[in-house]
C-alpha positions as CSV (number, residue, x, y, z in Angstrom):
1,X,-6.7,-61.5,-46.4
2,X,-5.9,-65.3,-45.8
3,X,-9.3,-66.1,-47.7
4,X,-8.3,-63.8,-50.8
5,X,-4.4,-65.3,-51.2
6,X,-6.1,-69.4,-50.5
7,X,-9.0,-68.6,-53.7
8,X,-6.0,-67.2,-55.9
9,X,-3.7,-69.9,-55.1
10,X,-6.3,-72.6,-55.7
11,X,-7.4,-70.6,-58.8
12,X,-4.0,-71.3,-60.3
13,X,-3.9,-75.1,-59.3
14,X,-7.5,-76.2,-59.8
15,X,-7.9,-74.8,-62.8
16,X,-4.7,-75.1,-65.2
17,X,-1.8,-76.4,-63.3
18,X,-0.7,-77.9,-66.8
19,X,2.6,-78.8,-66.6
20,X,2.5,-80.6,-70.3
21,X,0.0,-79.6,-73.5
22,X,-2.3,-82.5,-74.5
23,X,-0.3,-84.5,-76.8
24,X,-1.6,-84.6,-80.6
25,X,-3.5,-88.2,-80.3
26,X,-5.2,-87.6,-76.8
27,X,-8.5,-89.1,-76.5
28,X,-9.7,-86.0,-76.3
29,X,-9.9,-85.2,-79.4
30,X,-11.0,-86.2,-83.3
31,X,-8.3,-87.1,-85.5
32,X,-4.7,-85.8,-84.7
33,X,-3.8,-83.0,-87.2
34,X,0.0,-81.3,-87.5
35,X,-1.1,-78.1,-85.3
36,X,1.5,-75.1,-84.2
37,X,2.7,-75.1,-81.1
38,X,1.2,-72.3,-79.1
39,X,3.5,-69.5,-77.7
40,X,2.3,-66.8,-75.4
41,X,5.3,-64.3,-75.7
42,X,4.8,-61.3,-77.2
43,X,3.0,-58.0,-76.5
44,X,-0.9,-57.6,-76.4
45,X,-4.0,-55.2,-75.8
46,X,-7.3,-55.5,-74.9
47,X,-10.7,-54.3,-73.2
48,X,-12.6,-56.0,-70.4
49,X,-15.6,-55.3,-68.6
50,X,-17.7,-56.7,-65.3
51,X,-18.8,-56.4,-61.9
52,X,-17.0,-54.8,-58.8
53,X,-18.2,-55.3,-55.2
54,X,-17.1,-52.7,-52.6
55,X,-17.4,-53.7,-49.0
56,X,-15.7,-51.3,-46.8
57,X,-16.0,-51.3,-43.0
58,X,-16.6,-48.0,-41.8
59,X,-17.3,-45.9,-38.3
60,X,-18.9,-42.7,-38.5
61,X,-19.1,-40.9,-35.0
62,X,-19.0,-37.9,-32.7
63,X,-16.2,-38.3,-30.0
64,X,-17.4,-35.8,-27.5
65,X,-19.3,-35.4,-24.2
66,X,-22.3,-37.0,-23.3
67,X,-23.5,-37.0,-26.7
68,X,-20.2,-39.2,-27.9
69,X,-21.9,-41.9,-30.3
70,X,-20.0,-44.5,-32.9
71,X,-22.2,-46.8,-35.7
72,X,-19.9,-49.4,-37.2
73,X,-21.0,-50.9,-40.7
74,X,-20.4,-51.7,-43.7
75,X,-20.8,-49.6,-47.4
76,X,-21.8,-52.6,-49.3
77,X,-20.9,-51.1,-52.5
78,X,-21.4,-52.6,-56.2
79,X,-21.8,-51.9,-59.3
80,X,-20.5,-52.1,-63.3
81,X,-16.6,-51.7,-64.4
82,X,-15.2,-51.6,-67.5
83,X,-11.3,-51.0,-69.4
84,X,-8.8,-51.6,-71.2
85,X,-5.5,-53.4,-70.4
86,X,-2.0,-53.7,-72.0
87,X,0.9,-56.1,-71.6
88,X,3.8,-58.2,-72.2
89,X,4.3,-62.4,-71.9
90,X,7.5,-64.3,-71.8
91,X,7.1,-67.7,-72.0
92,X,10.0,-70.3,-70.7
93,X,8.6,-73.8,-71.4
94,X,5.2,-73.9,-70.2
95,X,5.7,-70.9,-67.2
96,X,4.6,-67.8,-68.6
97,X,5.7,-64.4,-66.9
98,X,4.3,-61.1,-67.5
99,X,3.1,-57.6,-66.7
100,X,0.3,-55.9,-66.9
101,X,-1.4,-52.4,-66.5
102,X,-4.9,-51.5,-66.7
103,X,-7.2,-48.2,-66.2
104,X,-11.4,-48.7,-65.4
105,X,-14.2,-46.6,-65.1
106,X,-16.0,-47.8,-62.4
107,X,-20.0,-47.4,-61.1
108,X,-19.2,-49.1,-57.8
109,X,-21.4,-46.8,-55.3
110,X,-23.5,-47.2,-52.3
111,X,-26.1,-44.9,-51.8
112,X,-28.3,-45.9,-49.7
113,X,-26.9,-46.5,-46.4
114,X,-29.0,-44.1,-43.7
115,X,-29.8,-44.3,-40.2
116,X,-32.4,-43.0,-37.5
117,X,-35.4,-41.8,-39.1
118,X,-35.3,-42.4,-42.5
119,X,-38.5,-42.5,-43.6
120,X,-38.7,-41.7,-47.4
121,X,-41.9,-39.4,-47.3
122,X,-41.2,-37.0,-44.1
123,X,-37.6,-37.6,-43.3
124,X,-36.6,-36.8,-40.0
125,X,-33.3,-36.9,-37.9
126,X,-31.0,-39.0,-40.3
127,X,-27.3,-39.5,-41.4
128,X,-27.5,-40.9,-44.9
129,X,-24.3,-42.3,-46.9
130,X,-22.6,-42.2,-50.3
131,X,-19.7,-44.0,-50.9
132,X,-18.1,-44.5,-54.3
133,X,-15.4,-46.0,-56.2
134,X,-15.3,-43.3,-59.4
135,X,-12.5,-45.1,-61.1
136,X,-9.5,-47.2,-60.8
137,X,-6.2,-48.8,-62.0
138,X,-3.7,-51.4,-61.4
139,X,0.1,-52.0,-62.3
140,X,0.4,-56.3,-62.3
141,X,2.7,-59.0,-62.3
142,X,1.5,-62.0,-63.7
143,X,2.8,-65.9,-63.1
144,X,0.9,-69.0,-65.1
145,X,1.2,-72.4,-66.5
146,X,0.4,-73.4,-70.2
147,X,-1.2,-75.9,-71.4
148,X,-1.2,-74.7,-75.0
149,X,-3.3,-72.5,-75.6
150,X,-4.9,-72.1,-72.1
151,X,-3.3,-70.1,-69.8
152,X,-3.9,-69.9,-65.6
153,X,-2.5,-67.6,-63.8
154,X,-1.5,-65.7,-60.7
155,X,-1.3,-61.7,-60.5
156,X,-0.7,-58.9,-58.3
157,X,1.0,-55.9,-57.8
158,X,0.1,-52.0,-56.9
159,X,-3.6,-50.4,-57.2
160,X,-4.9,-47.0,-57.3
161,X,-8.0,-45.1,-57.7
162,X,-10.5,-42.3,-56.7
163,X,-12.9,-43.0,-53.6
164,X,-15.7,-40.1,-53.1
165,X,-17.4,-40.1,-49.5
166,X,-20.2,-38.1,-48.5
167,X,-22.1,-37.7,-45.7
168,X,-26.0,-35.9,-45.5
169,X,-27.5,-35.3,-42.4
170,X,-30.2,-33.8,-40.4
171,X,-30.4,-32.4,-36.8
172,X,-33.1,-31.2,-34.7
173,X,-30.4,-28.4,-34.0
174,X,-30.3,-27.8,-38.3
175,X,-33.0,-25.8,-40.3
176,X,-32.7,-27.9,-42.7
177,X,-30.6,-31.2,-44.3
178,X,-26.8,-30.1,-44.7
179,X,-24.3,-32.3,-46.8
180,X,-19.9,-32.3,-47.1
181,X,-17.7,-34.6,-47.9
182,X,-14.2,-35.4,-49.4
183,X,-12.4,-37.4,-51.9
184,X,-8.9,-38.3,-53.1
185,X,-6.6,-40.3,-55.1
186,X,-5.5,-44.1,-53.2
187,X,-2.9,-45.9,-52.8
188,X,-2.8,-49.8,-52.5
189,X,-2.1,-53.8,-53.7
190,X,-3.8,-56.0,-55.6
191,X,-4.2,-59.7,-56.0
192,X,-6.3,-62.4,-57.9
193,X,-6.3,-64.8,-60.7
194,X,-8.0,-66.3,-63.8
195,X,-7.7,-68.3,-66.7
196,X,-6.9,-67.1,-70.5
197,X,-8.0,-69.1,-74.1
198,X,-7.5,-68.6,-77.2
199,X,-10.6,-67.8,-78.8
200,X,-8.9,-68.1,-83.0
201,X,-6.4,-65.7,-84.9
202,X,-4.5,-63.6,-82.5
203,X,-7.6,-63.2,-80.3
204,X,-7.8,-64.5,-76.5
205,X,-10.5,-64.5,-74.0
206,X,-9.9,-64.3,-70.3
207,X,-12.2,-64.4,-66.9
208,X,-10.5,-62.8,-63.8
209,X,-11.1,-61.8,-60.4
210,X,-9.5,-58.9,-58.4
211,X,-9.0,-58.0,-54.7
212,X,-8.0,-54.1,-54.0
213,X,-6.9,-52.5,-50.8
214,X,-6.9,-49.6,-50.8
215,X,-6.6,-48.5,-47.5
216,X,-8.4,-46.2,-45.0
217,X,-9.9,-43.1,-46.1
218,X,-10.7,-40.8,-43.0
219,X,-12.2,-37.3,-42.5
220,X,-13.7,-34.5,-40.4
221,X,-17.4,-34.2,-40.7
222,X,-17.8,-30.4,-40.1
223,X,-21.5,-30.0,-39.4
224,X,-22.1,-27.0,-37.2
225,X,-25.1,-28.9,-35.6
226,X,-23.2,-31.7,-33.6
227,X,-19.7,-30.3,-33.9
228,X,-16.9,-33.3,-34.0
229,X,-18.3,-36.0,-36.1
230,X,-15.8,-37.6,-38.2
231,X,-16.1,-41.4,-40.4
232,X,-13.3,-43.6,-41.6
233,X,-13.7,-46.2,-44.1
234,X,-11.4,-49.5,-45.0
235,X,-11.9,-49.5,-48.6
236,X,-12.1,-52.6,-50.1
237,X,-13.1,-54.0,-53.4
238,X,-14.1,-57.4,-55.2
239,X,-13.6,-57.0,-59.2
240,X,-15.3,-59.6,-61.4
241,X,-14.6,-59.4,-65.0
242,X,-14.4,-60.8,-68.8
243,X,-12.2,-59.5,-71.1
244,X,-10.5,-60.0,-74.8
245,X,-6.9,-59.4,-75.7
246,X,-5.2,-59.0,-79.2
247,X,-1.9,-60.7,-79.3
248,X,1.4,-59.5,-81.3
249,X,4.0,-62.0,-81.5
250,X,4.3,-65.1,-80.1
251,X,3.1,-68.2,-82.4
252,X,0.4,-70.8,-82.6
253,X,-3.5,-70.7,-84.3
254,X,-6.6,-72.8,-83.1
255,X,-7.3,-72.7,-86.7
256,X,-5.2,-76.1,-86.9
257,X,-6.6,-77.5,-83.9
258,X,-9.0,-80.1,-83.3
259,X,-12.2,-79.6,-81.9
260,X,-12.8,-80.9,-78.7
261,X,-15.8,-83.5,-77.7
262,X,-17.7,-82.5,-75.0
263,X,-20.8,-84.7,-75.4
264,X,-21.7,-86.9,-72.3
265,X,-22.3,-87.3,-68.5
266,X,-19.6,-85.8,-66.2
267,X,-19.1,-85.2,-62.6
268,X,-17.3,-83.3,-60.6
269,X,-15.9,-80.8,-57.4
270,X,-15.2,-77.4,-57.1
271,X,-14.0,-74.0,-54.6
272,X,-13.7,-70.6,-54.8
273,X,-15.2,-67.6,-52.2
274,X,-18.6,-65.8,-52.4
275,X,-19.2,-62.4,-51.5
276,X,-23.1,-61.1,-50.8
277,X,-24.6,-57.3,-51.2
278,X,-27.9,-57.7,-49.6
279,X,-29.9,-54.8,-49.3
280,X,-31.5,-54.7,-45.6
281,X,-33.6,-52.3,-43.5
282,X,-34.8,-52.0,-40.2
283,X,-38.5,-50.2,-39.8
284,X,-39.8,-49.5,-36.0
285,X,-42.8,-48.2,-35.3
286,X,-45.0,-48.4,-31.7
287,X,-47.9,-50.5,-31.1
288,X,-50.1,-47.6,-31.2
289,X,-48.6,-47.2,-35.1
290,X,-46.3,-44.6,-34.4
291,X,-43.1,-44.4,-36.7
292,X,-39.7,-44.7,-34.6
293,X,-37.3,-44.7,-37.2
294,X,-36.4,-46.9,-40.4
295,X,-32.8,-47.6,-40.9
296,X,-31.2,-48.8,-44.6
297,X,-28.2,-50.4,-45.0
298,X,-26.1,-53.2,-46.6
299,X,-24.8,-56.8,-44.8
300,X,-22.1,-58.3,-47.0
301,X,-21.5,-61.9,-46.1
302,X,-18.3,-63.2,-47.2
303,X,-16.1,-66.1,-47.1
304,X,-15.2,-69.7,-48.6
305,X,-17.4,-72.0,-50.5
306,X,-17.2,-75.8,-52.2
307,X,-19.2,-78.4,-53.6
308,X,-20.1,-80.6,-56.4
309,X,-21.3,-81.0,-59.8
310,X,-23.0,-83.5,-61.8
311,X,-24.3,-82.4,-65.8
312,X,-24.6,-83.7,-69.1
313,X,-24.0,-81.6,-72.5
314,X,-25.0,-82.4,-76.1
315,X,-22.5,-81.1,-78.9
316,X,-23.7,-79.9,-82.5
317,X,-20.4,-79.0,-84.4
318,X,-18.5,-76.3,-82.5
319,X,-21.7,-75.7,-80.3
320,X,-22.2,-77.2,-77.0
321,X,-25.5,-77.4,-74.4
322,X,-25.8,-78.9,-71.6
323,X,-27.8,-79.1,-67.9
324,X,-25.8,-79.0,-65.0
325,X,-26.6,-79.0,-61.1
326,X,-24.4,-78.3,-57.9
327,X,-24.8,-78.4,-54.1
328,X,-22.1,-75.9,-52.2
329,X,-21.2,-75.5,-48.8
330,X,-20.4,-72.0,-47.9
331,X,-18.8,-69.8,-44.6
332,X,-19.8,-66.7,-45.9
333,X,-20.7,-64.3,-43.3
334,X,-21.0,-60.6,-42.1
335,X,-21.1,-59.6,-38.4
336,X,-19.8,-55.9,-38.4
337,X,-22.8,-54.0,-38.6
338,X,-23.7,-52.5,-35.9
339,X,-26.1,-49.3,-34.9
340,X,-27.0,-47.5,-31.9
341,X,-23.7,-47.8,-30.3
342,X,-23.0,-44.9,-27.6
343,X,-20.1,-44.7,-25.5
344,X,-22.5,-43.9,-22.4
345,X,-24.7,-45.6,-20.4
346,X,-26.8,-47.0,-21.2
347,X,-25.1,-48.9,-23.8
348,X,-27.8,-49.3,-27.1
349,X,-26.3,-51.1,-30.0
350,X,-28.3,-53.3,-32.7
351,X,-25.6,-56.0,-33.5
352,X,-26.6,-57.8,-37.1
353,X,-25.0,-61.2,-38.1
354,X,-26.2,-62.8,-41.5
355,X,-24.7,-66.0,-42.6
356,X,-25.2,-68.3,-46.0
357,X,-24.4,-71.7,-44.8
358,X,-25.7,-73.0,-48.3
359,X,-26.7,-72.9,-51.5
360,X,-27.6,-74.9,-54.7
361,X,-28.4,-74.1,-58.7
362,X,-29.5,-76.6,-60.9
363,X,-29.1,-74.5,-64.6
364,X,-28.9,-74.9,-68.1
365,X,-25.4,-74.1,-70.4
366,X,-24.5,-73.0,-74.1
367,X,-21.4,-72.9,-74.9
368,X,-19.3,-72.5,-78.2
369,X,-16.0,-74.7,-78.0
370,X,-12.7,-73.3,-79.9
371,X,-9.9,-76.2,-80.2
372,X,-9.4,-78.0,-76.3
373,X,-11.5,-74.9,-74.7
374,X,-14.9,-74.1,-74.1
375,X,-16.6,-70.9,-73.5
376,X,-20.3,-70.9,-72.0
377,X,-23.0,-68.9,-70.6
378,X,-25.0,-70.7,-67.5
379,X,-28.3,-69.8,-66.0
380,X,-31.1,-70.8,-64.1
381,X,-32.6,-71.5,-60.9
382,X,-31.0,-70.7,-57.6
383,X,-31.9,-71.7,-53.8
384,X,-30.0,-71.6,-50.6
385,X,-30.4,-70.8,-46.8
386,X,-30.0,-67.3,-45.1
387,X,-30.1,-67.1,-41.4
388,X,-29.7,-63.2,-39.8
389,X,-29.1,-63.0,-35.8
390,X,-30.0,-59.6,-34.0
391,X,-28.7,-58.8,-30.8
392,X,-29.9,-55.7,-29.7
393,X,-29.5,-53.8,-26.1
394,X,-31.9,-51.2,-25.9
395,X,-32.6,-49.4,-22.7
396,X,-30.2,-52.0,-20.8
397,X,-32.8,-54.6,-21.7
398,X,-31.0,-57.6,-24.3
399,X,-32.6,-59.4,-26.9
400,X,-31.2,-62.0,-29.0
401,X,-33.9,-63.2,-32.2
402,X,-32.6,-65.3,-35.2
403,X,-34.4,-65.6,-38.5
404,X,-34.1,-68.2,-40.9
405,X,-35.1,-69.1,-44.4
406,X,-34.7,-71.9,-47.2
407,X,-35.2,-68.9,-50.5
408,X,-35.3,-69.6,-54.0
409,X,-34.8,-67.7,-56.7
410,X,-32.0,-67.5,-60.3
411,X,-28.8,-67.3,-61.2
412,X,-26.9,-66.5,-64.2
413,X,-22.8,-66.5,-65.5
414,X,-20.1,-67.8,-67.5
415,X,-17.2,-69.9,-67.7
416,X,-14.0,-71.3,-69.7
417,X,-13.4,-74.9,-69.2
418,X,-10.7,-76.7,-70.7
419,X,-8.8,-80.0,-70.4
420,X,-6.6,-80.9,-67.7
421,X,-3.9,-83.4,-66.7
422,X,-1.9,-82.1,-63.9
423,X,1.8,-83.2,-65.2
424,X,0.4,-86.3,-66.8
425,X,-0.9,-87.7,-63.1
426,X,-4.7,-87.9,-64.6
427,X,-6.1,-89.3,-67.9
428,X,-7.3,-87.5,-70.4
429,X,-11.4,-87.6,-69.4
430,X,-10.0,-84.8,-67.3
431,X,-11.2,-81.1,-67.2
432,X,-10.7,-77.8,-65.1
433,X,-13.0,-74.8,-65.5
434,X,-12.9,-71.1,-64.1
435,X,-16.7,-69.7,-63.3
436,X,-18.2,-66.4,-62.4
437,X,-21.9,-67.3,-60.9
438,X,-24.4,-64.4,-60.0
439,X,-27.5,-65.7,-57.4
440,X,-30.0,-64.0,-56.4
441,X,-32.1,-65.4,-53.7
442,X,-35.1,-62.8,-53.4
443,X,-36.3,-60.9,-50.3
444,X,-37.6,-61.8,-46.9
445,X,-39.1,-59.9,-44.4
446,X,-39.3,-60.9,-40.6
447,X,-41.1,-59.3,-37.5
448,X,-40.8,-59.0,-34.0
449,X,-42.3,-57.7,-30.6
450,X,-39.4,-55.8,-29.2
451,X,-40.5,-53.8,-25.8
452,X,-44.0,-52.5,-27.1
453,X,-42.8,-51.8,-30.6
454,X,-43.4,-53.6,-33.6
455,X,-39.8,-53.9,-35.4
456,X,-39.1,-55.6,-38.6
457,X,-36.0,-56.9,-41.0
458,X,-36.4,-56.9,-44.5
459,X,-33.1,-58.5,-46.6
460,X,-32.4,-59.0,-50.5
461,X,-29.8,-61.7,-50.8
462,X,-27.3,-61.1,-53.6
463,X,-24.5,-63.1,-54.5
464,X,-21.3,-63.2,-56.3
465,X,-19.3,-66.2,-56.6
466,X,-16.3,-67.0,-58.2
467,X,-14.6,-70.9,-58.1
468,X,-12.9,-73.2,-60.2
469,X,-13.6,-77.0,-60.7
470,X,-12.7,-80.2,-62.0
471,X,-14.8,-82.3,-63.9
472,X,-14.9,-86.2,-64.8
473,X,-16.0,-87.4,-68.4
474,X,-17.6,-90.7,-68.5
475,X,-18.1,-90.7,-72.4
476,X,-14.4,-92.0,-73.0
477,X,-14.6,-89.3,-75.7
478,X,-13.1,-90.2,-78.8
479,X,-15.2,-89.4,-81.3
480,X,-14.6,-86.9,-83.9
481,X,-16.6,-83.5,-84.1
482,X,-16.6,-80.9,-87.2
């Protein structure tokens, strides 16, 4: 929770705490022209759609006898959201207050979560997993600072939506694989931030992220097989989205604004958090070639991140491209999957911990700039470290291995990036930007001799990563763009 109220807080600051708009003869931009000041009030509407990461720690287990077993893990959980969202601004000077209510549709699911012998072509004894988030909503309030016609901001208030858990299972005991499970309408909160633009008209532009709690969802397993089992899941989500909103009211057009000059080297910092889905299994077979079991599941590494960034962009009119590269720190990191864990001697458990220490893109940008702000699409290549320890006890025999691998593979997202002057402290070769970065590092698979069986890992690193920055222009940009 501490990691999800630091990245909005530093969202808000590192990106648009704006105290002042630019004034009409900033360096910034080409000659000054009489432009409307821009007012936020007002009512306004809109759609949005994006990503949404689930990553609920969970316990499924039977709490009885010599049997009594509990598996602790997580449903790493994504998928595609999309909405519409309605609200009200009042703007006092350059604080803007509001509120805010959306509904989404949401595709957020994990499916493939299964342990024991999961084999795809002759399943055997298995427990296999669905988890989803079928839809959701939130009722906000929202705090920012103008600068014109940018707007950062804070939000938060009370979440709700529908989680579906099921549970599928087979038992030497069963005849065949039996399924239940349950659903309901949750309860929770909500916090996050992002940065709006105006993008000309009454039309704005905004990138925001979202954390929902939405509590524990619990429930009786009633499989006549192993009487007693039960599972309990935190559920947790990570929303990632774009969206446009028509404004009524309020005052102000980019139509009478300069256009910005972006052309030039620049250099920079940024922070935010990353969250990883990385799709993982565990196959076991004898050294005689004998299949054990094969389990599936998700490690979700999480935590902060920071770095820097050097590029260089090329303008043509209202278009901008550019190449840009960044180095980034990271503490992102899982450790609450665990398997195998009985209550009786003796104790067998497989204990996974993945970690991304670092990572690095090096990508290419078009962008389209409307008055002070630009809007851009990034992509391109992506490399980083992943390091997985196991630390198994099977048969009352420990085993500690660690993996590690430097991966390459791409990335791809967008951002809004904007001037920036923090209450006239910097100059005005100043910029802060809000960006949502997708990576995807490939797959890996490691082996390993573990007491006369041939055990493997296999792991698809996928990240999501959402940070702001500041950039440094070097071009002393005065020149004059139409």
């Amino acid at each position: 929770m501490k990691r999800i109220v630091v990245s909005a807080a530093l969202l808000a600051t590192a990106v648009g705490a704006q105290a002042a708009d630019l004034p009409a003869k900033a360096p910034f931009y080409k000659a000054p022209v009489a432009a409307q000041v821009y007012d936020w009030t007002g009512f306004y509407f809109g759609a949005n759609a994006g990503v949404g990461l689930g990553r609920s720690l969970s316990q499924f287990g039977v709490p009885n006898g010599a049997v009594s077993f509990a598996e602790r893990s997580r449903f790493g959980a994504a998928g595609a959201v999309g909405g519409g969202q309605i609200g009200y601004n009042w703007q006092f000077n350059n604080v803007v207050l509001g509120v805010e209510a959306d509904l989404q549709g949401s595709g957020i699911e994990d499916n493939r979560s299964c342990e024991l012998y999961c084999q795809p072509t002759s399943p055997g004894l298995f427990a296999r997993f669905d988890q989803k988030l079928d839809w959701f909503g939130t009722v906000r309030g929202r705090i920012g600072l103008a600068s014109g016609p940018v707007l950062s901001y804070v939000t938060g208030g009370f979440a709700y939506g529908g989680v579906r858990t099921s549970v599928t299972e087979f038992l030497p005991r069963a005849v065949s694989p039996t399924s239940t499970g349950f659903g309901d309408t949750r309860t929770g909160w909500t916090i996050g931030g992002g940065v709006e633009a105006a993008l000309g008209g009454n039309w704005t532009g905004k990138l925001e992220y979202l954390y929902l709690d939405l509590g524990t969802q619990s429930g009786a397993l009633p499989f006549a097989a192993l009487p007693g089992q039960f599972i309990s899941s935190d559920i947790r989500e990570h929303i990632f989205r774009a969206g446009v909103n028509y404004r009524i009211g309020g005052s102000g057009s980019t139509a009478s604004m300069p256009t910005a000059n972006w052309t030039g080297l620049y250099i920079g910092g940024n922070a935010g958090s990353g969250t990883a889905i990385d799709k993982s299994a565990a196959p076991v077979v004898t050294a005689g070639g004998v299949f054990m079991y094969d389990e599936a599941f998700n490690l979700s590494p999480a935590g902060y991140l920071g770095g820097i960034q050097i590029g260089y962009n090329w303008q043509a009119a209202n278009w901008v491209f550019g190449l840009e590269t960044d180095i980034q720190g990271s503490t992102q990191k899982d450790n609450a999957c665990q398997f195998l864990c009985t209550t009786a001697p003796p104790l067998e458990s497989i204990a996974y911990e993945q970690r991304l220490p670092w990572f690095g893109t090096a990508r290419g940008r078009v962008g389209y700039t409307v008055g002070s702000s630009l809007f851009y699409a990034t992509g391109g290549l992506a490399y980083g470290e992943v390091r997985t320890h196991i630390a198994t006890t099977l048969f009352a025999a420990p085993t500690n291995v660690e993996f590690s691998h430097t991966s390459t593979g791409w990335t791809l997202g967008a951002g809004i990036e904007s001037p920036f002057e923090l209450f006239g402290l910097l100059g005005k070769n100043w910029t802060a930007k809000t960006e949502y970065l997708y990576v995807d590092l490939g797959s890996s698979s490691d082996s390993n001799l573990l007491f006369g069986s041939y055990w493997k890992f296999d792991t698809h690193v996928q990240e999501h990563i959402f940070r702001a920055g500041l950039n440094y222009h070097f071009n002393n940009p005065v020149v004059a763009r139409y």
